[in-house]
N, C-alpha and C positions, 0 to 999 in steps of 0.2 A: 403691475407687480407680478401680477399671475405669469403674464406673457416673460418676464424674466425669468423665472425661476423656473417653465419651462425651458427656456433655452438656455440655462446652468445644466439642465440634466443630458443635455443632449452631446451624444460623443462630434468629438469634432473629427475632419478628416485624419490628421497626425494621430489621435489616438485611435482611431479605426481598424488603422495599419498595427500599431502596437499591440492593440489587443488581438489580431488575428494574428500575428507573429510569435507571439508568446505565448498564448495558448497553443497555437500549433506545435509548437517545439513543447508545450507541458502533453500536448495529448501524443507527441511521439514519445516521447520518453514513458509516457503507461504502457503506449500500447508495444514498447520495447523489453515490459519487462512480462506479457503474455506472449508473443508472438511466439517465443520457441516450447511453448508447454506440447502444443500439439506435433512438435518434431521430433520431440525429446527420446523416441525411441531410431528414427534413422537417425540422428544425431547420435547415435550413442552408438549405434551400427558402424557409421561412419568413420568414427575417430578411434575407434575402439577401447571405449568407453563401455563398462558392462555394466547390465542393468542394476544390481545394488549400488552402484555411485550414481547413477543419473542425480539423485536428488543435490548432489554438489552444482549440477548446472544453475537449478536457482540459486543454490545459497550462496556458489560464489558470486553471483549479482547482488543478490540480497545483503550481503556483510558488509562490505566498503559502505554500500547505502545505508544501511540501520548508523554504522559506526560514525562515520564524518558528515552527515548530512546538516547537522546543526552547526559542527566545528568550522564548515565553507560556509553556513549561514553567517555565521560571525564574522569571517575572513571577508565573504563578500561587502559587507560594511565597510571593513578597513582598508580593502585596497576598490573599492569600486564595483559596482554590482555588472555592471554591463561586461565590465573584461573577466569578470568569473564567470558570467553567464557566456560569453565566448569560447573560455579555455575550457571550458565543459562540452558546450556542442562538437569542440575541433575533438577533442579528447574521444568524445562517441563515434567520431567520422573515424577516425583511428582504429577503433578497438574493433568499430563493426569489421572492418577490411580486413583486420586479423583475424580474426572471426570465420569471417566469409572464406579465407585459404588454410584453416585450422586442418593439419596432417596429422596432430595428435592430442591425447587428451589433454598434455602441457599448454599446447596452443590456447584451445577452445579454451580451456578453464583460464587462465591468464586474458583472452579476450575479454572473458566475462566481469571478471574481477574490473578491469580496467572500462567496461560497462556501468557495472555498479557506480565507481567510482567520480565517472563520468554525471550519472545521474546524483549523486551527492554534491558534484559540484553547481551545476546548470539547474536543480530544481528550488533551491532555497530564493539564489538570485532571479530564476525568472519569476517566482512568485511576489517577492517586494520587487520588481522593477512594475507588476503589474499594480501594486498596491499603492505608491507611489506615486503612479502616477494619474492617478483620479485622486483629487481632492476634493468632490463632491459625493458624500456619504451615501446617495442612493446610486451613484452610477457604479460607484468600488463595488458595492453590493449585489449590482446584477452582473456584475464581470465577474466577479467571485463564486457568482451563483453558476454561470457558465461556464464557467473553470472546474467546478464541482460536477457537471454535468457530461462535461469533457472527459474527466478522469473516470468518471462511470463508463462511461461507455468504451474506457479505453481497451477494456480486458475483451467487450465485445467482436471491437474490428480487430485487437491483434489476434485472435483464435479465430476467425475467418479470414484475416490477411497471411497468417503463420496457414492454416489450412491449406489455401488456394497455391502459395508459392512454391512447397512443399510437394503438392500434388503436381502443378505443373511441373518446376522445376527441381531445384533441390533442397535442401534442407538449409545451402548456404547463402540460399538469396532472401532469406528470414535475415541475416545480418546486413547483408549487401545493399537491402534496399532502405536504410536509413544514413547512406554514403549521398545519395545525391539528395534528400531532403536535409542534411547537417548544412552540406555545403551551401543551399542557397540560402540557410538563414543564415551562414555567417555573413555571409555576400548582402544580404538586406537588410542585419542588424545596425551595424553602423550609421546606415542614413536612416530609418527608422525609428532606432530607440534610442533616447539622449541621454549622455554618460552624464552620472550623478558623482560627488566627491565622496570619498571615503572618510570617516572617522576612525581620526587617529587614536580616539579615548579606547576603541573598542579593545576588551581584553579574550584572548586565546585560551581556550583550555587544553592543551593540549595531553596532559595527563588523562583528562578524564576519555577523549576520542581514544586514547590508546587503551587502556584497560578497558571501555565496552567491547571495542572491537576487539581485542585478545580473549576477551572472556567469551565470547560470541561463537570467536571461531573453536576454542577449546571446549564449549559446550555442544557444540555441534559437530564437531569429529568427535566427540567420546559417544555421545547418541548412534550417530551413522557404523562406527566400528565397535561399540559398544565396550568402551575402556573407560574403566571405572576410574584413575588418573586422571584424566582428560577433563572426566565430567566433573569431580570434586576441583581442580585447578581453575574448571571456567567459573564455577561457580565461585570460587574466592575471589577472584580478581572481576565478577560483577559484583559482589561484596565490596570490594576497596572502592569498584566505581560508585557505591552508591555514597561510601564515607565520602571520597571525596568533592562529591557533588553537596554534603551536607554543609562541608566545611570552605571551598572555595571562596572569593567572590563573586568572578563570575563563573558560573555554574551551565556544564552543555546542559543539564537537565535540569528545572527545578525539581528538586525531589520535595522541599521543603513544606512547598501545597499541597502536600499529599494529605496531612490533617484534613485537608477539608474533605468530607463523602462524595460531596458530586464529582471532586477530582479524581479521588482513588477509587470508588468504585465505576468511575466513567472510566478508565485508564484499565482496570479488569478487563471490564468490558469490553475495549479494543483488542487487547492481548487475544483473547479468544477467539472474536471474530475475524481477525486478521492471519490466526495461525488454523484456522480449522477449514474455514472455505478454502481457503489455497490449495489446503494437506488434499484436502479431497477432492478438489480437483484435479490435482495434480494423478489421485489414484485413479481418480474415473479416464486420465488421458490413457492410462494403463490397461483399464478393462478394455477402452474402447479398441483400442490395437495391439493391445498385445490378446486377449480373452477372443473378445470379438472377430477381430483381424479388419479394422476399418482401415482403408486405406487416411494420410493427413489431410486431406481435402474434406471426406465424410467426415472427418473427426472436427474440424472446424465447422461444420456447417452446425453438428449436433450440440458443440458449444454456442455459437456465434446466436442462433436463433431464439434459443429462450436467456442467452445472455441481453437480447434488447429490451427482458423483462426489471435489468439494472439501469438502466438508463427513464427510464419509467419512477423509478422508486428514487432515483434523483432528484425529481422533479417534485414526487408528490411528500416526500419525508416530511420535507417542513411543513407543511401544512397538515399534515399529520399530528408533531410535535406541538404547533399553535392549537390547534383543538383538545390533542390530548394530554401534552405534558412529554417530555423526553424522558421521564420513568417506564411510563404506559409501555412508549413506542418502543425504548430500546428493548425490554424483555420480550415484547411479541414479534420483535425482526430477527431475535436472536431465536426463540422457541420455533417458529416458521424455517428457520435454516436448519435449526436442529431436526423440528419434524419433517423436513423435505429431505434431508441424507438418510432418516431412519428407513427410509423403503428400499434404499437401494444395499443396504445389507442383505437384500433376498437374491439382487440379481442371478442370473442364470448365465449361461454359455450360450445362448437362444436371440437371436434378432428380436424375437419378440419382447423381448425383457425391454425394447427402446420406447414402449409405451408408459412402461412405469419410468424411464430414466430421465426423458426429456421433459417431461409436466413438473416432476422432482425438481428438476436444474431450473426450468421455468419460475416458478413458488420463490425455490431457495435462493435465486439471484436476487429476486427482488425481497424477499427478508434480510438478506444480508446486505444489500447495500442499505435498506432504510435502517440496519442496526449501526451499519457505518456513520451514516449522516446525527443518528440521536448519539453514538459516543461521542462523537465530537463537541457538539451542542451539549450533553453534560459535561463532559470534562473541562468546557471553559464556560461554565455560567459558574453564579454564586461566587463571584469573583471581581473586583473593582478592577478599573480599565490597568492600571498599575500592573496588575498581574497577567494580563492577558495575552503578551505575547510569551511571560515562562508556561502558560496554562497550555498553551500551543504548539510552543516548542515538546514539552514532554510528551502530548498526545502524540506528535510527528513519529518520535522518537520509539513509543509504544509499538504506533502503527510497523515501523519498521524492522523491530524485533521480532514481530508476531508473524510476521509474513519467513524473516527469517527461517524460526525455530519448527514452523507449524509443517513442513513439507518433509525436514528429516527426522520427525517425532514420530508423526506417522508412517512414515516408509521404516523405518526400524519396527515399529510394531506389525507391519506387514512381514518385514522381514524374518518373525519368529514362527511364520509359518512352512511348512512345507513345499504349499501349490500356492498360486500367485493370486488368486480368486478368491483359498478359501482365508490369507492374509489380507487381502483390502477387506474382506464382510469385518474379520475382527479388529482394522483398522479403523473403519467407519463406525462402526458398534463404539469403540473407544471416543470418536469423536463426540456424538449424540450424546454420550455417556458427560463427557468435559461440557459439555454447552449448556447442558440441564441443570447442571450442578452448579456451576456459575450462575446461571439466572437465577436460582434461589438465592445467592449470598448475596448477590448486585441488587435484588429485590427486597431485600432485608435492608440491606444495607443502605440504599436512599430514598427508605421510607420515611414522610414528615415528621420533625426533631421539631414540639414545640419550643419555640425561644423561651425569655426571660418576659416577652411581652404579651405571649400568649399566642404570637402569629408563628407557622410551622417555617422553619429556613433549611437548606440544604439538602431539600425533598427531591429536587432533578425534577419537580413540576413547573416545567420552564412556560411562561409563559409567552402571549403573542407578542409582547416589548419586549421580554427578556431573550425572545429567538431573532430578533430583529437585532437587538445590541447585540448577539453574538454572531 
């Protein structure tokens, strides 16, 4: 009996291929949406592109992604998860090549867009093709665990792969070189991974994909050019999105979990940490070359190395969470990020200033992705299985906004400065400022509720079975 139930757990060849296939295309797709941070300033040279609009380069990726990522989650179901996870990889082969011969900022930004969009469709279905297909509970588990592991470290190799190509070559072989890794997984999908039928019951939102995404993009051009229209207009039509999500059937986002604390204040939580580490990375790619003058190669190497302190905090989250509880952990992964950007408010114009910036980066990686791993683990515990893929879907959704909003909140706040240095300290400052403040609410907030039976529920003190069921 023993002897079987080892060799139930054990991957077989056909899935071997599957899981290196799919996660391969999930770790190109992370590390497609780092690779161009550390170019962002010849890239913007480039196309001529000027330095207050760079921050459109992520968010034209970022928006299609926040917006329709769920909407193709849905779609994938009903027509087929393997030919969405197709028309998604071909779509990114596409977009990079335009990309790669971008003459103007039409171009590039339209590439990007069509990047994003790419990854909305290709990340929903590579992940339940991956889920899928293990239906044994501990093997789903450790493929998921490497899938989590994968996507850590995805920001690491793309700021040393975006680095190295940049320096070597140009800024457009950051696009170009995800043309011949698309193409051989389209070439090796087919005989690899087995096309599953679609469900015809599944129903479309497509009201609600259009109002986040309008409201998304109207909130973030009113931020970046600072028009007060823009920003009241996004904000009502994320208003309508959220009516309509209350009142739907089926619904991109359940909003309706939000009652419960470990949901909404796990779902804070992300928002933050998704929109703040980004922002300030994105500002340190700034000091780094533009204050500094590091060439993209040095600037990836100064990312890429205490980035493998996320890949680290991948691994040790959870057992973090089992010992201590995803309360504990989220507020001290989030205080750790916030206290590792607090020093670099002093930075200098001085090389030497890279002793305080890299142990910072180092610390603050690994805070923030172990805040990453405990929002997640809060926002879907305290939850019967019924709930747990809307408890998922909305975190996704969270995650994707905060990455969004978090790059041109801060670059506008930079923006109100004069000099470009002494805007990122009061941008950074602002950050520190948002992450502290949250951690008190989110700390308050899923502090133990005794029940009606005397035992505390909805506390985010997840424990070792309850981080195993999630």
């Amino acid at each position: 009996m023993v002897l079987q139930n080892k060799k139930a757990a054990e991957l077989t060849g056909r899935q071997r291929l599957t899981v290196f296939l799919l996660l391969g295309a999930g770790f190109m797709l992370s590390v497609d949406f780092s690779i161009l941070n550390v170019a962002l300033p010849q890239l913007g040279a480039g196309v001529g592109l000027e330095l207050s609009a760079l921050p459109w380069v992520v968010t034209a990726f970022a928006l299609p992604a926040a917006g329709f990522t769920l909407l193709f989650g849905r779609i994938a179901d009903l027509f087929g998860r393997r030919r969405m996870f197709l028309i998604g990889i071909g779509l990114l082969a596409v977009s990079s090549v335009l990309g790669g011969f971008a003459a103007n900022p039409a171009m590039l930004l339209t590439a990007r867009v069509l990047q994003g969009l790419a990854t909305a469709i290709a990340t929903p279905a590579a992940l339940s093709l991956l889920v899928t297909s293990f239906r044994d509970e501990k093997l789903r588990a450790r493929v998921l665990g490497l899938n989590g592991a994968l996507m850590s470290g995805g920001f690491t190799v793309g700021a040393l792969v975006g680095g190295t190509l940049v320096g070597m070559l140009s800024w457009r072989s950051a696009f170009l070189i995800n043309v011949p890794v698309a193409v051989l997984i389209l070439v090796a999908t087919p005989f690899v991974v087995r096309a599953g039928s679609g469900r015809r019951e599944v129903q479309l939102d497509v009201p609600g994909a259009v109002t986040v995404t309008l409201g998304l993009l109207a909130f973030v051009f009113g931020v970046i050019n600072r028009n007060l229209f823009a920003l009241v207009g996004g904000l009502a039509l994320l208003v309508v999105f959220w009516l309509i999500e209350r009142r739907t059937e089926a619904p991109l986002a359940a909003v309706g979990i939000l009652s419960r604390p470990t949901v909404k204040w796990g779902n804070v939580a992300g928002l933050i940490v998704f929109s703040m580490e980004p922002g300030a990375i994105y500002l340190m790619t700034l000091y780094l070359q533009d204050v500094l003058h590091f060439a993209p190669m040095t600037t990836g190497l100064v990312f890429g190395v205490p980035g493998l302190a996320s890949v680290a905090a991948g691994i040790l989250a959870g057992r973090f969470i089992g010992r201590y509880g995803s309360r504990k952990v989220l507020a001290v992964g989030m205080l750790v990020q916030a206290a590792c950007t607090a020093p670099l408010v002093l930075l200098g114009t001085g090389n030497g200033w890279l002793a305080v910036l890299i142990p910072a980066l180092f610390l603050g990686f690994f805070g923030h992705v172990t805040a990453i791993v405990s929002f997640m683990v809060t926002a879907t515990s305290g939850l019967p299985d019924s709930e747990q893929g809307l408890a998922t879907g909305l975190a996704t959704l969270t995650q994707q906004i905060g990455i969004t909003i978090g790059v041109p909140i801060l670059a506008a706040v930079a923006a109100t400065r004069s000099g470009l240095l002494s805007g990122i300290h009061l941008a950074l400052a602002v950050n520190v400022v948002v992450t502290v403040t949250a951690v008190a609410f989110i700390w308050t907030g899923l502090r133990p509720r005794p029940s009606a039976t005397g035992i505390s529920s909805d506390s985010g003190e997840t424990s070792d079975d309850e981080l195993a069921a999630a």
